[in-house]
MARLUM-526637 format. One line per field, with one value per residue (C-alpha): residue number from 0; x, z, y. Coordinates in steps of 0.2 Angstrom, whole numbers. Example, Ala and Ser with C-alpha at 12.3 -4.5 7.8 and 13.67 -1.06 7.14 Angstrom:
BEGIN
seq: (0:1) $
X: (62:68) $
Z: (39:36) $
Y: (-22:-5) $
% end
This chain:
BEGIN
seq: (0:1:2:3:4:5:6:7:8:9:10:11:12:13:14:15:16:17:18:19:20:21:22:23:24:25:26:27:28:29:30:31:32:33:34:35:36:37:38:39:40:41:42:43:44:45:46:47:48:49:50:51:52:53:54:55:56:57:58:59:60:61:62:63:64:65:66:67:68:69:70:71:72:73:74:75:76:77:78:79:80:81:82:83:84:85:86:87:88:89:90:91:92:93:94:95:96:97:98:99:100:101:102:103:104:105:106:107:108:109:110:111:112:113:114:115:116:117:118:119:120:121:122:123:124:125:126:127:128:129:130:131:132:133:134:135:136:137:138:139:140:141:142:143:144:145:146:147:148:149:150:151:152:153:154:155:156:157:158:159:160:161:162:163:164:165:166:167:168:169:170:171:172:173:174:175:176:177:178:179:180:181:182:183:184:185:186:187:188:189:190:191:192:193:194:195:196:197:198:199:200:201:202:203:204:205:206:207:208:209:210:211:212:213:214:215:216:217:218:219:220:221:222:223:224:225:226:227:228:229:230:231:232:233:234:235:236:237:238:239:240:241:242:243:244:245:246:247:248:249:250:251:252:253:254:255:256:257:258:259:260:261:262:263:264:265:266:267:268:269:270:271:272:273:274:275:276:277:278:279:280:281:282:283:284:285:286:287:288:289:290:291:292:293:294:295:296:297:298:299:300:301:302:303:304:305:306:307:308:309:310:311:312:313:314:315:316:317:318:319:320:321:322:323:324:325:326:327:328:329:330:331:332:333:334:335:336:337:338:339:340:341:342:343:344:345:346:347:348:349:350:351:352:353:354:355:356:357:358:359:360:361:362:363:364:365:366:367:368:369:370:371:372:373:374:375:376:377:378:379:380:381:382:383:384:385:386:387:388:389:390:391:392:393:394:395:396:397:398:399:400:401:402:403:404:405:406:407:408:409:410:411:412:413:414:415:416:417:418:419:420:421:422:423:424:425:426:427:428:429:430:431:432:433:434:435:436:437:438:439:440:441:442:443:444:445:446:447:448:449:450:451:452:453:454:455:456:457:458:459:460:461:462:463:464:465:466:467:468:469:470:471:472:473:474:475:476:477:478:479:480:481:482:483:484:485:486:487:488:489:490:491:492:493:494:495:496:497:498:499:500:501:502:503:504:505:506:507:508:509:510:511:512:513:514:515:516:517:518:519:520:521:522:523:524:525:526:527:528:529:530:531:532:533:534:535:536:537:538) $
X: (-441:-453:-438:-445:-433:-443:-436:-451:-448:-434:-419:-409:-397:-408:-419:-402:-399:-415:-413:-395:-402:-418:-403:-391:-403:-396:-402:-409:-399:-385:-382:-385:-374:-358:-362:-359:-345:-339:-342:-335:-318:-319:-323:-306:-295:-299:-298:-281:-277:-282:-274:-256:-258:-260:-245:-236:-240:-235:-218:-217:-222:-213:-197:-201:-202:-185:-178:-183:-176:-162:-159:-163:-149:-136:-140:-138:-123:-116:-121:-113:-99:-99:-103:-86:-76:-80:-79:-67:-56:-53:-49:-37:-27:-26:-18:-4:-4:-5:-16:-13:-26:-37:-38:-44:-56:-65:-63:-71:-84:-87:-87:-103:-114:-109:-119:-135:-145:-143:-161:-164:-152:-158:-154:-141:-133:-131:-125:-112:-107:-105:-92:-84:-80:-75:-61:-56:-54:-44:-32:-31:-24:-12:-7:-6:-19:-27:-39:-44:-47:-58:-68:-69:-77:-89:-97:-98:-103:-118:-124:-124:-134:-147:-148:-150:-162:-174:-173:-166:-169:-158:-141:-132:-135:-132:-116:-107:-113:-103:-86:-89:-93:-76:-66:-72:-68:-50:-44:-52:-42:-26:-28:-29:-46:-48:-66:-72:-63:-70:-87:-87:-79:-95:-106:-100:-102:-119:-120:-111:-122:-136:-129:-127:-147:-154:-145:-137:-132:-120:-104:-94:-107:-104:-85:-91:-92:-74:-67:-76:-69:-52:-54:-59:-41:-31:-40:-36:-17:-14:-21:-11:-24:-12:-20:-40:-32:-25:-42:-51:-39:-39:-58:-55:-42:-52:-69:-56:-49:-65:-70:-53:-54:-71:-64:-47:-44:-52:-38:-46:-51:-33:-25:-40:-32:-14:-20:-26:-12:1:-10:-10:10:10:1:13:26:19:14:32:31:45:45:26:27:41:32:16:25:38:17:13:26:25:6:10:25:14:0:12:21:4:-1:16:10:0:8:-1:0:19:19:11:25:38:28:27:46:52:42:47:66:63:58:72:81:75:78:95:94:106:107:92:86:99:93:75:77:90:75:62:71:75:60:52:64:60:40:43:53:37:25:34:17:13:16:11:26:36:32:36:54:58:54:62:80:77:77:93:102:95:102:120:120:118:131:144:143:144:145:131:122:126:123:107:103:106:95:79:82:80:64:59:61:51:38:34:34:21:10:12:4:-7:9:10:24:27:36:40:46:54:56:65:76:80:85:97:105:109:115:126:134:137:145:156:162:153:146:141:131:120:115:109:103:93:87:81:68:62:58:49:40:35:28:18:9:1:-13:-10:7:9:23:33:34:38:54:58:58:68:81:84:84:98:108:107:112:94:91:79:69:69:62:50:46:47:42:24:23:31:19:19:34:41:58:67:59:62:79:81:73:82:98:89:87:106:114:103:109:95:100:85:72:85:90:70:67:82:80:62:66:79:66:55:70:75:92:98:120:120:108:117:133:128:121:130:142:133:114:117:133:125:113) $
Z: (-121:-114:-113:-106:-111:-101:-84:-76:-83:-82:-89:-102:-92:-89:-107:-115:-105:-111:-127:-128:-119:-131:-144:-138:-130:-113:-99:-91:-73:-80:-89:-74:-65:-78:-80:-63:-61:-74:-67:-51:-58:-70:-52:-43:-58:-56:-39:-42:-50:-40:-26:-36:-43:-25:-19:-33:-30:-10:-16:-25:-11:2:-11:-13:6:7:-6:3:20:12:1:17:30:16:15:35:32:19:28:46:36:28:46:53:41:42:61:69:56:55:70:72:58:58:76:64:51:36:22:10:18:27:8:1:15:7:-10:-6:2:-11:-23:-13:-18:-31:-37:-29:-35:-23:-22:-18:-3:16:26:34:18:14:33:26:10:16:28:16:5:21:26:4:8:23:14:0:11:17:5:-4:-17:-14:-27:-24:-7:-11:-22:-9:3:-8:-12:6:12:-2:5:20:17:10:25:34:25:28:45:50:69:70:80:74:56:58:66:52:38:50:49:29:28:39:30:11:19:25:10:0:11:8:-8:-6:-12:0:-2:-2:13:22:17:21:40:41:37:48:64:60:59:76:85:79:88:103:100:96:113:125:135:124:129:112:104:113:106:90:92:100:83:71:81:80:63:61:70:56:41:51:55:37:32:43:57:72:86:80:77:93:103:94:99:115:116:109:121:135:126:125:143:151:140:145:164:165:154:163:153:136:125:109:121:125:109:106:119:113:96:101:113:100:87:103:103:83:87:99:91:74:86:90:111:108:127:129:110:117:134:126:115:130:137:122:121:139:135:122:129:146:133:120:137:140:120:112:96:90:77:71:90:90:75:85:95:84:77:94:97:82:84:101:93:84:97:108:94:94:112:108:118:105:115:119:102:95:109:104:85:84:93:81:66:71:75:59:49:55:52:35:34:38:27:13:3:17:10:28:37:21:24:43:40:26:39:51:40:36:55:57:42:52:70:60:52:70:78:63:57:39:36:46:39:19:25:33:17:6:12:14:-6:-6:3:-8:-22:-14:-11:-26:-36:-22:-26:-45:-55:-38:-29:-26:-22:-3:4:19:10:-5:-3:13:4:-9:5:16:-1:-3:15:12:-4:7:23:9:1:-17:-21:-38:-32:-19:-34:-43:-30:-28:-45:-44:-28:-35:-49:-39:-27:-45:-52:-37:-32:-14:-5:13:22:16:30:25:7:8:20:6:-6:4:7:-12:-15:-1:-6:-24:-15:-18:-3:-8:-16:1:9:-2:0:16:28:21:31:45:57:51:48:57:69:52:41:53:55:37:35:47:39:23:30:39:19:11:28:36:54:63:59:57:75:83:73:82:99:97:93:108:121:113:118:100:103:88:84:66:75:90:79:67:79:94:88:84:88:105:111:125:129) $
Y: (-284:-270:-257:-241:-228:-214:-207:-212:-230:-240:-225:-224:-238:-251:-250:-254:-268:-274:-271:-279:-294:-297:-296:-306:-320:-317:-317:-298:-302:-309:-292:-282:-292:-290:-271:-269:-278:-268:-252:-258:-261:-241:-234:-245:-242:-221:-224:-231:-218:-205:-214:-215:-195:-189:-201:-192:-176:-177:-184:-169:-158:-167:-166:-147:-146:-153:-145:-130:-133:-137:-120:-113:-123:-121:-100:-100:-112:-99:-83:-92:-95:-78:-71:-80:-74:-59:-60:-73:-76:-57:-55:-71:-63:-45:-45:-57:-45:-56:-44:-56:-70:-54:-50:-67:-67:-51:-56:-76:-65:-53:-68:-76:-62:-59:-74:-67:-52:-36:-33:-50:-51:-49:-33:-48:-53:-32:-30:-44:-38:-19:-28:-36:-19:-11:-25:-23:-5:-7:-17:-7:5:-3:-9:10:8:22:25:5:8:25:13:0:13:22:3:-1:16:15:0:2:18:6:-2:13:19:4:7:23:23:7:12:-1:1:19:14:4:17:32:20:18:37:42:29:37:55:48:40:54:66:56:59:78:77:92:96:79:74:88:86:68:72:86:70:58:71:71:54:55:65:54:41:50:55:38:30:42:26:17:20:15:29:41:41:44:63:63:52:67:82:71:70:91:92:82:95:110:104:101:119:128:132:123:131:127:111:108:115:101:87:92:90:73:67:74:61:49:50:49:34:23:28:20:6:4:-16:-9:-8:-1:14:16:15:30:40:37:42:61:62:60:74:85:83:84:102:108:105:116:129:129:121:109:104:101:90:79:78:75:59:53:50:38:29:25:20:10:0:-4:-10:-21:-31:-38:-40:-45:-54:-40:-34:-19:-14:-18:-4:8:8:9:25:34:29:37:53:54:53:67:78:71:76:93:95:91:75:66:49:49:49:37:23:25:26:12:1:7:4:-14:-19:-10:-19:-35:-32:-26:-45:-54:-45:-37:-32:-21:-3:5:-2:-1:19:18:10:23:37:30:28:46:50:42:52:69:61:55:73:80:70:73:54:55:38:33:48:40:21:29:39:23:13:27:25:8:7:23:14:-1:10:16:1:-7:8:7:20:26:31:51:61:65:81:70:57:59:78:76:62:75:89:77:73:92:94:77:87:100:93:80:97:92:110:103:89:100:111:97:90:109:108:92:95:112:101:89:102:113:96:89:104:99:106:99:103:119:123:106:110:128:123:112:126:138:126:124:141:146:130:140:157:162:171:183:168:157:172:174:155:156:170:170:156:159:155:137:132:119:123:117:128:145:139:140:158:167:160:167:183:184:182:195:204:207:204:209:197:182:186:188:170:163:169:161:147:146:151:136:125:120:114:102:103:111:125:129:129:140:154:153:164:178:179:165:171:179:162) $
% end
C-alpha cells in the first residue's frame, strides 16, 4: 500500500485512497478516478444551488423593486387625485354652490390621511391635508356650525404652521398659514370671542407684512396687508370706533383699487374692492352720512351687476349681489327713496329665494333671505301696507325658525335677526291698535336682549332696548339705554331717543337729535311724520 499520510507525502486524500484500495482489492486509479467524479458532481450540485438561491433572491429583489414603484405610483396616483380634489373639483363646484359634495370632498380627503401617520407624511401630503381642514372650515361656516368650523381652522392653521416652520423663508407656505390664521380669527370673532379674534387679525398682519418682505414683487402678496387692515376695520366697527374704522377701510380700498386697475379682467381683485367699498358705505352710514353710504352702495351694486352679466352661473357671485341690492335698499330707504327701494328689494328677495330653493342646507343664504324679508316689513311699514308688512313678518319667522334648527345647539341669538324680528312685531301691535300684544311683545325682547348678552354691536342692541322701554312708557329707562350711546347709534336708534327724550319732556336735546338727523338727509315716512309737526315744521 505504501500510504504516506505526511504532508510531504502523498496527504491525508491520497493515503486514504491507498488504504481503501489495498482493502477493497481495487485498483489505485480506478479510485481516483471515482473520487473525482464524485467531487465533480458535490461541486455542480452547490453550484446548482448557488445558482437557484441567487435566482431566488433577484426574484425577490426585482419583486421588492416592483413592489416599490408600485407603492410609489399609487401614492403619486393618490396624492394627484388628492391634489385634483382639492383643486379642480373645488373649483368646478363652488362656483355651483353645492356644499354638500364640496363637503365629501374634504371629508374623502381627510379619510386618506387619516390612514397615514402625520409624522410620516411629506411636506406635499401636509400642504394637502391643511387644504383639506380649510375647505371643512369653509363649509362649516356656511353652513353655521361655528364651533365646527373654529375646530376646522385651528387643525388646519396648526399644520400649516408645521410646514412653515420647516422652511420658514418659503412665501408660499407662509401664504396658506396667513389664510388658516385669518379664518381661525374670523370664526373666532363670530363667535364674539373678542380677544381671540383680535389677537389672531394682529397675527395674521404680521404674517402680511412678511409677505410683503420675503417677495416685494408678488402682486397677490402685496394684498395681504390691505385684507389685515380690512379686517382691523370689522373689529373697530363692531366696538364702536366708526371713524378709526372707516380710516382703515379706506386704506384698504385704496390697496384694493390700485391692485384691480392694474388687473382690469381679475375678478377676485374686483370682488376685493367691492368688499371695502361696501364696509366704507357700512361706516358712513354709522357715522351718520346717509348720502355718501347710499352713494358708496349704489357703486357696488353697479360693480357687481357689470361683473355677474359676464359670470351668470356663479352662484356665490349671484349672492353678492343680492347682498349689496338689499343694503342699497336700505339706504334708499333711508333717503326716503320708497320706489326705489321697493324695485331693488323685491329683485333681491326673489332671486335669494330661489338660491335658498336649490341649496336648502345653506345656512348663509338662509341668513341673507331672512334679512332680506325683514327689509321688506320696514319698507311695507313705511309705505303704510300692513298686510304686506304681516305677510313680510310671517315668513322672516319662518326662515327664523329654519335657521335655527340648521344651526342646532351652535345657533346664537342675533340682534339683527331675531331682535329686529322681535321690534317690527312691537311696531305691528302698535300700528294694528293691539296695545297688549306690543307689551308682550316688549317683555319678550328685553328678555332676549338680558339673556344673550353681546359684545359686538353695541349701538344695535341698545336701540333694541330703548325701543322696548318707550313701547312700556319707560322713557326715562330708553334714555338711559340710549343716549350713552348716542354717538353709535344707528338713524333708528337716535330716532327713538329724541322721542325718548320728547315724552319725559325734554324738548331741547330731542329736537338737536332730530335736526341732525335731517341735515344727514335721513328721510324714512314714520320719521318725517312724526316730526314734521313740531321740530320740522319749519324744514
Amino acid at each position: 500500500m505504501a500510504a504516506d499520510l505526511r504532508v510531504g507525502g502523498d496527504g491525508r486524500r491520497l493515503a486514504r485512497l491507498k488504504l481503501a484500495a489495498g482493502l477493497l482489492g481495487v485498483g489505485l486509479d480506478l479510485l481516483v478516478q471515482r473520487d473525482a467524479r464524485r467531487r465533480t458532481r458535490l461541486m455542480m450540485a452547490i453550484t446548482a444551488a448557488a445558482v437557484s438561491l441567487s435566482v431566488a433572491f433577484g426574484g425577490l429583489a426585482l419583486a421588492a423593486i416592483d413592489a416599490r414603484r408600485l407603492a410609489q405610483r399609487q401614492a403619486a396616483e393618490s396624492e394627484d387625485l388628492v391634489a385634483f380634489m382639492l383643486g379642480d373639483l373645488r373649483g368646478k363646484l363652488e362656483p355651483v354652490g353645492r356644499l354638500d359634495v364640496l363637503d365629501g370632498v374634504g371629508r374623502k380627503v381627510l379619510d386618506h390621511y387619516a390612514r397615514i401617520d402625520d409624522d410620516r407624511l411629506a411636506d406635499p401630503a401636509l400642504a394637502q391635508q391643511a387644504k383639506a381642514l380649510t375647505l371643512l372650515g369653509s363649509i362649516r361656516v356656511k353652513r353655521a356650525d361655528l364651533p365646527g368650523a373654529e375646530q376646522a381652522f385651528a387643525s388646519a392653521a396648526a399644520t400649516s404652521a408645521r410646514l412653515v416652520a420647516r422652511a420658514p423663508q418659503d412665501g408660499t407656505r407662509l401664504f396658506d398659514h396667513a389664510q388658516n390664521v385669518y379664518w381661525l380669527a374670523f370664526v373666532q370673532w363670530k363667535l364674539d370671542h373678542v380677544a381671540a379674534a383680535e389677537r389672531g387679525f394682529a397675527e395674521y398682519a404680521r404674517l402680511a407684512d412678511m409677505l410683503v418682505q420675503i417677495d416685494p414683487k408678488r402682486a397677490d402678496w402685496r394684498l395681504e396687508p390691505a385684507y389685515a387692515r380690512s379686517n382691523l376695520g370689522t373689529l373697530l366697527l363692531e366696538q364702536g370706533r366708526y371713524a378709526d374704522a372707516l380710516a382703515a377701510f379706506e386704506v384698504a380700498r385704496s390697496g384694493f383699487k390700485s391692485a384691480s386697475q392694474k388687473a382690469p379682467g381679475d375678478s377676485d381683485r374686483l370682488a376685493d374692492l367691492v368688499d371695502a367699498q361696501n364696509w366704507v358705505a357700512d361706516a358712513q352710514f354709522l357715522l351718520g352720512n346717509l348720502r355718501e353710504a347710499y352713494v358708496e352702495r349704489a357703486t357696488a351694486s353697479t360693480i357687481l351687476h357689470t361683473q355677474f352679466a359676464s359670470d351668470s352661473a356663479n352662484r356665490p357671485l349671484e349672492e353678492k349681489v343680492f347682498i349689496a341690492d338689499i343694503a342699497l335698499a336700505r339706504r334708499a330707504l333711508d333717503l326716503g327713496k320708497l320706489d326705489e327701494s321697493a324695485a331693488v328689494l323685491g329683485q333681491a328677495r326673489t332671486g335669494l329665494a330661489k338660491l335658498v330653493a336649490f341649496d336648502s342646507g345653506n345656512a348663509v343664504w338662509l341668513g341673507d333671505t331672512a334679512l332680506a324679508d325683514l327689509d321688506a316689513v320696514d319698507l311695507a311699514l313705511a309705505k303704510g301696507d300692513l298686510p304686506a308688512a304681516r305677510a313680510a313678518h310671517a315668513a322672516a319667522r319662518q326662515r327664523i325658525a329654519r335657521l335655527r334648527l340648521t344651526g342646532g345647539t351652535t345657533w346664537r341669538w342675533k340682534p339683527l335677526i331675531e331682535g329686529r324680528w322681535r321690534r317690527q312685531e312691537i311696531e305691528l301691535s302698535q300700528r294694528s291698535g293691539d296695545p297688549d300684544s306690543a307689551l308682550r311683545a316688549a317683555a319678550s325682547l328685553l328678555a332676549e336682549v338680558t339673556a344673550h348678552p353681546l359684545r359686538k354691536q353695541p349701538g344695535q342692541v341698545a336701540m333694541l332696548v330703548g325701543f322696548a322701554r318707550l313701547a312700556r312708557g319707560e322713557a326715562d329707562l330708553a334714555v338711559a339705554a340710549l343716549a350713552p350711546l348716542e354717538a353709535v347709534l344707528p338713524p333708528e336708534g337716535r330716532d327713538t331717543l329724541a322721542r325718548a327724550w320728547l315724552k319725559r319732556g325734554d324738548a331741547e336735546h330731542a329736537q338737536k337729535t332730530v335736526r341732525s338727523l335731517y341735515a344727514s338727509g335721513y328721510r324714512r315716512p314714520d320719521f318725517l311724520a312724526f316730526w314734521k309737526k313740531s321740530v320740522l315744521n319749519d324744514s
